[in-house]
C-alpha positions in Angstrom: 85.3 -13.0 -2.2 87.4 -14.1 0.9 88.6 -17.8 1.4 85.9 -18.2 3.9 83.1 -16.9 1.0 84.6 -18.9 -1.2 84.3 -22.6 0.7 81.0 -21.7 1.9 79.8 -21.0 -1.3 81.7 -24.5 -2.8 79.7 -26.5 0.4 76.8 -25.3 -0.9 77.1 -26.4 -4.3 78.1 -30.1 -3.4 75.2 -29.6 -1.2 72.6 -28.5 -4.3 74.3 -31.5 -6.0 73.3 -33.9 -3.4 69.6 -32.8 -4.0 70.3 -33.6 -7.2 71.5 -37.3 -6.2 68.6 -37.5 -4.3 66.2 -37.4 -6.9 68.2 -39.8 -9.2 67.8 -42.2 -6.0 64.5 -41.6 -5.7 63.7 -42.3 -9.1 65.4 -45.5 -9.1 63.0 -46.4 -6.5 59.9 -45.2 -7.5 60.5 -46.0 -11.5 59.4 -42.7 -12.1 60.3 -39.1 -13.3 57.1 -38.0 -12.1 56.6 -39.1 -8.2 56.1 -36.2 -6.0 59.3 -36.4 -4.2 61.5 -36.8 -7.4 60.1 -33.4 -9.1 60.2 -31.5 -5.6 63.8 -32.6 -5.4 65.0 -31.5 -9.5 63.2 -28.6 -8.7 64.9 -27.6 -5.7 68.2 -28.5 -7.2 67.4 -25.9 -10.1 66.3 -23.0 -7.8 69.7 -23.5 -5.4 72.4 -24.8 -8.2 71.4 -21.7 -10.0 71.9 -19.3 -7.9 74.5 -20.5 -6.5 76.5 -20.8 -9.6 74.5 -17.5 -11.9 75.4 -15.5 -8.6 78.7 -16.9 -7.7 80.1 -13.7 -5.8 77.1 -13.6 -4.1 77.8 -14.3 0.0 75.7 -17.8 1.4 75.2 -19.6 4.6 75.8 -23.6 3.5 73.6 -24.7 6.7 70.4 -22.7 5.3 71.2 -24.8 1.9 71.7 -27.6 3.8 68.4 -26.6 6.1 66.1 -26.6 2.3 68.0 -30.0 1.2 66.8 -31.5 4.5 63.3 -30.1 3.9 63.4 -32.2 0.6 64.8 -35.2 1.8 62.0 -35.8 4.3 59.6 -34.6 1.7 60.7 -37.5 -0.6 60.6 -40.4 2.4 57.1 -41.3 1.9 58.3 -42.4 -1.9 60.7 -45.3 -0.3 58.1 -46.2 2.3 55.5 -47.2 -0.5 56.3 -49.8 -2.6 55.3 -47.8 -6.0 56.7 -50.4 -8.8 53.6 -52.4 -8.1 51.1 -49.7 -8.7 53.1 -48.5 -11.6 52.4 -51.9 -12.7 48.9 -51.9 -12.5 48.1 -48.5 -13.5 49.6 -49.7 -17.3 47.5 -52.7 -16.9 44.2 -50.9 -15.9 44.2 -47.7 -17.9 43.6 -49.0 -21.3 40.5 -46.1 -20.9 42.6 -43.2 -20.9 41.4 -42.2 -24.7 38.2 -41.7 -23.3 38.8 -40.1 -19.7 40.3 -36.5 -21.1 38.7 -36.1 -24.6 35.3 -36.4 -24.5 32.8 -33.3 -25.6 32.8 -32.1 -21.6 36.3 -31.2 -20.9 36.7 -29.8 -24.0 33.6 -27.7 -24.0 34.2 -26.9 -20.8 37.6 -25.7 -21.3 36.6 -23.1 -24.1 34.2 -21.8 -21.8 35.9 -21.3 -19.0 38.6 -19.7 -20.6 36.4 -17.1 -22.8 34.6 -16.0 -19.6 37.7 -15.5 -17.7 38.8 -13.4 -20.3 36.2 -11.3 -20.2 36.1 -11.2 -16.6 39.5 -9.5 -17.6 38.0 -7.1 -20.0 35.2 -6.3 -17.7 37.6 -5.4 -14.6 40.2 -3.5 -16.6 36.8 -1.4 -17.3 36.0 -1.3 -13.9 39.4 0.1 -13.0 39.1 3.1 -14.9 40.5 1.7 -18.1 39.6 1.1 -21.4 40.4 -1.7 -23.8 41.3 1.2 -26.7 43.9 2.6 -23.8 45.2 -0.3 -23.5 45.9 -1.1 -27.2 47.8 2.5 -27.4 49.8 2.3 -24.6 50.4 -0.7 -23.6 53.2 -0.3 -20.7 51.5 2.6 -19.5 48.5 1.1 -19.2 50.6 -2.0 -17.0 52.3 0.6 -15.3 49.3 2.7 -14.5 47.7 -0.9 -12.9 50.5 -1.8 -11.2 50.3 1.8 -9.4 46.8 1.2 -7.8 47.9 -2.3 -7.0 50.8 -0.7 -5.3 48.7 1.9 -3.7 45.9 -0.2 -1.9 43.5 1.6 -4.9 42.2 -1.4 -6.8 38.5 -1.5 -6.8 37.4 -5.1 -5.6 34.7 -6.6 -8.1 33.2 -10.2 -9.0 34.9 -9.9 -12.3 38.7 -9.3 -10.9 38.1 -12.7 -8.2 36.0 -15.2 -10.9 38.7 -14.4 -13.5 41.3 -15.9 -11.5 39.8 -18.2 -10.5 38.4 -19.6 -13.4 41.9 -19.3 -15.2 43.3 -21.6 -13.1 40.3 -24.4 -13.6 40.7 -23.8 -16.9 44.4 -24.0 -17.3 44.7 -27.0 -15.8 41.8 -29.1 -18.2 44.0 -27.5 -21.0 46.5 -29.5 -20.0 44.9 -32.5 -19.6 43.1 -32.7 -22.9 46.1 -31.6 -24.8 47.3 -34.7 -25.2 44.1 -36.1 -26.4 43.8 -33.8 -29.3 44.9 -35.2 -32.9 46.0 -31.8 -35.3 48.2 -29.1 -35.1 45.9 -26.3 -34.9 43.6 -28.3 -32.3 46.8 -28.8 -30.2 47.7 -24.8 -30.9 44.3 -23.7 -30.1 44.3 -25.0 -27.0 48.0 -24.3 -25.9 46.9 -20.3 -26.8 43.9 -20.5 -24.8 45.5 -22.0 -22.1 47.7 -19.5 -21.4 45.9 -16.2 -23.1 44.7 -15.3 -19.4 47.6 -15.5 -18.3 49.8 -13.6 -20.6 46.6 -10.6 -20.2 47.5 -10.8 -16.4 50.9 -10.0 -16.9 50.7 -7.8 -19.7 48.0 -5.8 -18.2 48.3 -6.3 -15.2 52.1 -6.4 -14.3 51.2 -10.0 -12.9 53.8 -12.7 -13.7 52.9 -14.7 -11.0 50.1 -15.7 -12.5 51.2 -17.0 -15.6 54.0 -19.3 -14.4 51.7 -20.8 -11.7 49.2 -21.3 -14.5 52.4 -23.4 -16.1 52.7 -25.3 -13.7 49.5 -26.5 -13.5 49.5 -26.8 -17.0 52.3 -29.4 -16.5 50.5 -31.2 -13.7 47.9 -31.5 -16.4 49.7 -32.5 -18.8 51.5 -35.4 -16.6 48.3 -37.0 -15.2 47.2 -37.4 -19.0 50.6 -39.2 -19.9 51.0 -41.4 -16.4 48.0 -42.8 -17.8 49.1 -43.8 -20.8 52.0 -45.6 -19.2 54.3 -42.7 -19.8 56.4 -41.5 -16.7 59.0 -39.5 -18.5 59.8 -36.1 -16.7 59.5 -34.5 -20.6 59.0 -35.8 -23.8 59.4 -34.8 -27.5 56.0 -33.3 -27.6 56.7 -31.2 -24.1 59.8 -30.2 -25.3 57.8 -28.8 -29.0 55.4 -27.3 -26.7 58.4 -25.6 -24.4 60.5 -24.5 -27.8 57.3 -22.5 -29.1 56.2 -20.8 -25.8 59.1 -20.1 -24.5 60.1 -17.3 -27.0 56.4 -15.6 -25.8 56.4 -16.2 -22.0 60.2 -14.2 -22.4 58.0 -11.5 -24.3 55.2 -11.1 -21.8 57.3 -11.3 -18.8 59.9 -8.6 -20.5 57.0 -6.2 -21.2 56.1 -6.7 -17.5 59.4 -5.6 -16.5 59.3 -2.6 -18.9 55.8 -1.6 -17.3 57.4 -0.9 -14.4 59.1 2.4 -15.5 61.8 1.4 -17.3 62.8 3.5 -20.6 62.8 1.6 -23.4 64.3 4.4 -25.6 67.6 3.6 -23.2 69.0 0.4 -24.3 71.6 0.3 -22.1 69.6 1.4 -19.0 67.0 -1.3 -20.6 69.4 -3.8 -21.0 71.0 -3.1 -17.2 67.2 -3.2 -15.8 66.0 -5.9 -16.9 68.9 -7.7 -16.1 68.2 -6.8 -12.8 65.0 -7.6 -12.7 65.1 -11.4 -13.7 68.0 -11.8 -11.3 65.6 -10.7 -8.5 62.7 -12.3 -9.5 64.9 -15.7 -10.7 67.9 -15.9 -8.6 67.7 -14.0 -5.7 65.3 -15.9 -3.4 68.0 -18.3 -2.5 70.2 -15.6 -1.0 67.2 -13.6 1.1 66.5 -16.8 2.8 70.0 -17.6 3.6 70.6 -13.8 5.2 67.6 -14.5 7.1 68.1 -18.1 8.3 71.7 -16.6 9.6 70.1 -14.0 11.4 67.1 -16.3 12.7 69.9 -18.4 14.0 71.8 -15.6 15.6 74.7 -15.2 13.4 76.1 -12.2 10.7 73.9 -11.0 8.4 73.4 -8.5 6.0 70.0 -7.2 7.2 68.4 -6.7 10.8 65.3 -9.1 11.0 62.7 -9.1 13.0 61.8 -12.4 15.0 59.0 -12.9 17.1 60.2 -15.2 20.3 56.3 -16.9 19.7 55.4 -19.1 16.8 52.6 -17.9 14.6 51.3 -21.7 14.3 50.5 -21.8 11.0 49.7 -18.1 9.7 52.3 -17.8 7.4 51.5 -20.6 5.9 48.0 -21.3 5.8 46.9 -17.5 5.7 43.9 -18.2 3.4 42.1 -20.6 5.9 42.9 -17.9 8.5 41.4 -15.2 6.6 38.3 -17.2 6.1 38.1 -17.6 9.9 38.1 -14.0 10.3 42.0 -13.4 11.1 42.4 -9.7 9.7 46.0 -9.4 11.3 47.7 -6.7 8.8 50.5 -8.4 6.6 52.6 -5.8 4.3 52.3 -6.0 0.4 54.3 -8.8 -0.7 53.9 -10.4 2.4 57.8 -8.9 4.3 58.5 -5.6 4.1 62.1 -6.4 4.6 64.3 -6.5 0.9 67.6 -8.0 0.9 69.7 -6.7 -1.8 73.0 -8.2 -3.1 75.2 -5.0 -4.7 73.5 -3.6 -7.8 72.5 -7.3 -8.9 69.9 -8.5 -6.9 67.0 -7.3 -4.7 64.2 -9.4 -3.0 61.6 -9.8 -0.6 61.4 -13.3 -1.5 62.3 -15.7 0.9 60.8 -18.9 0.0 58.3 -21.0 1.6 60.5 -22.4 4.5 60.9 -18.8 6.0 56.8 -19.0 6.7 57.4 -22.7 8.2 59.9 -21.9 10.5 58.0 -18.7 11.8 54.8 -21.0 12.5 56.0 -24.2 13.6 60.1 -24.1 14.4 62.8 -26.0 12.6 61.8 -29.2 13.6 58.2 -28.4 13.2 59.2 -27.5 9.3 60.6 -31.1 9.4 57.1 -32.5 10.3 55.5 -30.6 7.7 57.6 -31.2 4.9 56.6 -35.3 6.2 52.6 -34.8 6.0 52.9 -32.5 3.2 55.2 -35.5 1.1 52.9 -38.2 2.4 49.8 -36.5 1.1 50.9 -36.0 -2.3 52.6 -39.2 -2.4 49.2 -41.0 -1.8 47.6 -38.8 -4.1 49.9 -40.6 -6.1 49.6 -44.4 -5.3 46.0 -43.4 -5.9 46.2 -42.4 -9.9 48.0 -45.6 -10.3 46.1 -47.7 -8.4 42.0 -46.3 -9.1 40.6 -46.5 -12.9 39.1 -43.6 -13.1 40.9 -41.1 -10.2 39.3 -37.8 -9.2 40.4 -36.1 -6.3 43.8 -37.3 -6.4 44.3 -35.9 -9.6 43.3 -32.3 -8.5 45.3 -33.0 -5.4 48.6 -33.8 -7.5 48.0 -30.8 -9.9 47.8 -28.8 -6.7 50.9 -30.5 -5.8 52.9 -29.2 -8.9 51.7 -25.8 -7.7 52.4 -26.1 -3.9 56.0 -27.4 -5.4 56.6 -24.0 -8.1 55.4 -21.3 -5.2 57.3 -23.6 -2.9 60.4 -21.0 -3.6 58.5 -18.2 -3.1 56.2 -19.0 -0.2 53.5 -21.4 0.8 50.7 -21.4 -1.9 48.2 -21.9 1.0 48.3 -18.4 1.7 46.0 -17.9 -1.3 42.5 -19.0 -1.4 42.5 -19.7 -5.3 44.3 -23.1 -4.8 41.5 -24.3 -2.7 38.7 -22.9 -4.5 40.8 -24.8 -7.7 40.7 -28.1 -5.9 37.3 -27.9 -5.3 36.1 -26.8 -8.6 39.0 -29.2 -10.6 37.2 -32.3 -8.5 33.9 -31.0 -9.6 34.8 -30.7 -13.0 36.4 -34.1 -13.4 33.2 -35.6 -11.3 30.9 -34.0 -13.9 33.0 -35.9 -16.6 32.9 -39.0 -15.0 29.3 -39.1 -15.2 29.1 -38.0 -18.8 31.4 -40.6 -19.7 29.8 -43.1 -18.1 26.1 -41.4 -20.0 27.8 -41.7 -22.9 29.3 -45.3 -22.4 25.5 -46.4 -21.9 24.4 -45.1 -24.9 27.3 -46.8 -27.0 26.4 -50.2 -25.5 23.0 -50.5 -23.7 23.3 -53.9 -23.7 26.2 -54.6 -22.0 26.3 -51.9 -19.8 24.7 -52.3 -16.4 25.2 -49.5 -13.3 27.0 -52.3 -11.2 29.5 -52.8 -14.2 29.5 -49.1 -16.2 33.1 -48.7 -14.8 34.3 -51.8 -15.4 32.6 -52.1 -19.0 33.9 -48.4 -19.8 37.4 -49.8 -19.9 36.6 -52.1 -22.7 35.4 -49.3 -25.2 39.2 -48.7 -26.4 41.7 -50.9 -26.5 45.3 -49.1 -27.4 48.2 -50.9 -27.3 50.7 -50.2 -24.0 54.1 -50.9 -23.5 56.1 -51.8 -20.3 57.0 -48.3 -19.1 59.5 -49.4 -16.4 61.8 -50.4 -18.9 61.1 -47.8 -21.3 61.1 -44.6 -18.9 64.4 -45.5 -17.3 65.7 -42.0 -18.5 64.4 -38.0 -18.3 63.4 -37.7 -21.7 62.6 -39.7 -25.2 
């Protein structure tokens, strides 16, 4: 590494740090771990510090670290513009109900359901494809491997079962995560941690899909947040995540090695293993960072490793709402993966990853990217304001589960290029509609007497009474 390598690659650290700074500022203001703007800015310190420091040797453009810190910067603004202490306030105040909200019979019901049928949507496909369940239980890699190939290869047999199983996952992962918390017993708790993430894991494991099972965490997460915010808790993590984190973590490291190994490695090699998947997690981990940096240098007409392609018109929005164009009939061929152009770093690193803010810049410019990053900050920031502010919140919690999603993909691309996040939004409204009304069913029945349909809200909140705690003093930190 030349001099030159060198400062640019120390400018972009102090750069990372200053997203890091950010978010501490941001949380001052907002009181909270868990405002949109102070989670999109830790996690885009994590996906550029990194990188930055993992990969050290690895050749960066500061300005296209410095573009991203921007990006989240004017994503967080909406969080100073509203004054969120207040509604922090009140949402301790008013949700003295939140026993009742997220562990009633519906959810919970619900939830089992769900996530039985989506696994045997999974069953059901994999039979579909050609493969049986007795197949896979005998070879297991080749059984990913032999998946992965028709994937690959255009050759995967479109059915019901292959779309409602991911769809439902999703529904169903996210009402895991906010009942979890509701749940008194260890093997409750455990059932429900297993069955939120069993689809997943199948996904990757048969499938050779790891996409799937750490969006699914994430909207586990987002679950998991809306049930604490409304018990006055705005920690980032607590002791029970962390418990939660310490006993998956050992099997989402499993899954996601087996779904390296089903892409042809030889496990009889260990060194060739342990040199593969070495380079596989730095790819799929640590490389994204670097592909958008070679491209923002060459959008921007200076050196870069690879020749790009760049289109003197905007797309206005293709790249980055691609599902909503599909559904108005807007077949325009994209490749598998969505670029067909790889950077690679040495033996280390290879990627066709180049975050989300490659897609914004192709539809709407650098400045237009700024004027996204403002709407899509303002609309999750309401969502927000809302679950403190409303007693019994619906849309705005599926929006700010979304949110956590839009937030994870955010360093791979635009999750709006999918049509499962707004089939999920739909479906997570209806769900958490549905339980509204059952809880208010079942609040009549409790007390007939006092509970009238002008006042079944209001009366609802009365049922249970829990003790709360001033959280703005309490949450002042990242963890308890």
């Amino acid at each position: 590494m030349d001099e030159q390598a060198f400062a640019n690659k120390i400018l972009a650290i102090f750069i990372s740090l200053g997203i890091l700074g950010y978010a501490l500022v941001l949380k001052h203001k907002a009181q909270s771990w868990v405002s949109p703007g102070v989670i999109f800015s830790i996690f885009w310190f994590l996906v550029t510090f990194l990188p930055l420091t993992i990969v050290f040797n690895a050749p960066i453009n500061p300005w296209s670290v410095l573009f991203i810190a921007i990006c989240v910067f004017i994503f967080g603004l909406p969080g100073f513009s509203s004054a969120l202490r207040t509604p922090l306030v009140n949402n301790i105040e008013t949700k003295k109900n939140t026993q009742e909200n997220y562990s009633g019979a519906f959810l919970s019901l619900s939830f089992f359901t769900i996530q039985l049928i989506t696994i045997l949507c999974i069953l059901i496909n994999l039979s579909i494809q050609g493969l049986s369940l007795s197949e896979f239980f005998s070879d297991v890699s080749g059984t990913a491997n032999y998946y992965l190939n028709l994937r690959y290869s255009g050759k995967i047999e479109s059915n019901i079962f292959l779309q409602l199983g991911g769809l439902l996952n999703y529904t169903g992962v996210c009402i895991g995560g906010l009942i979890l918390g509701n749940k008194q017993g260890n093997l409750k708790r455990a059932s429900i941690l297993l069955l939120s993430f069993l689809p997943a894991i199948l996904y990757m494991i048969m499938y050779a899909d790891k996409g799937t099972l750490f969006l699914s965490a994430a909207f586990f997460y987002g679950g998991i947040i809306i049930n604490r915010l409304r018990k006055g808790d705005t920690a980032l993590t607590n002791k029970s995540t962390n418990k939660i984190l310490i006993l998956t973590l050992p099997i989402l490291l499993i899954a996601l090695t087996s779904s390296f190994i089903a892409r042809g490695i030889d496990a009889r090699d260990t060194g060739l293993l342990l040199s593969k998947l070495g380079y596989y997690f730095s790819s799929y981990a640590l490389a994204h960072l670097y592909a958008f940096s070679d491209w923002f240098s060459s959008y921007n007409s200076e050196s870069s490793v690879k020749i790009y392609e760049h289109s003197e018109d905007l797309t206005l929005g293709f790249s980055t709402f691609m599902a909503i164009f599909r559904a108005f009939g807007d077949l325009r061929p994209i490749p598998e993966g969505y670029y067909n152009e790889y950077f690679q770093y040495k033996d280390i690193l290879k990627t066709n990853i180049f975050t989300m803010f490659r897609g914004t810049i192709q539809d709407f410019g650098i400045i237009g990217t700024f004027l996204y990053m403002l709407i899509t900050g303002t609309i999750f920031n309401i969502a927000y304001i809302t679950l403190l502010t409303a007693r019994n919140p619906v849309v705005s919690v599926a929006i700010y589960i979304c949110g956590i999603g839009y937030i994870y993909t955010s360093f791979m691309l635009s999750i709006m290029v999918w049509n499962s996040i707004f089939v999920l939004l739909i479906t997570l409204t209806f769900m958490l509609y549905i339980n509204e009304l059952y809880q208010n069913i079942q609040a009549k029945k409790l007390h007939p007497a006092n509970l009238s349909p002008q006042n079944s809200t209001h009366s609802l909140k009365n049922l249970h009474k829990p003790k709360f705690w001033n959280a703005i003093s309490k949450d002042d930190r990242m963890s308890d």
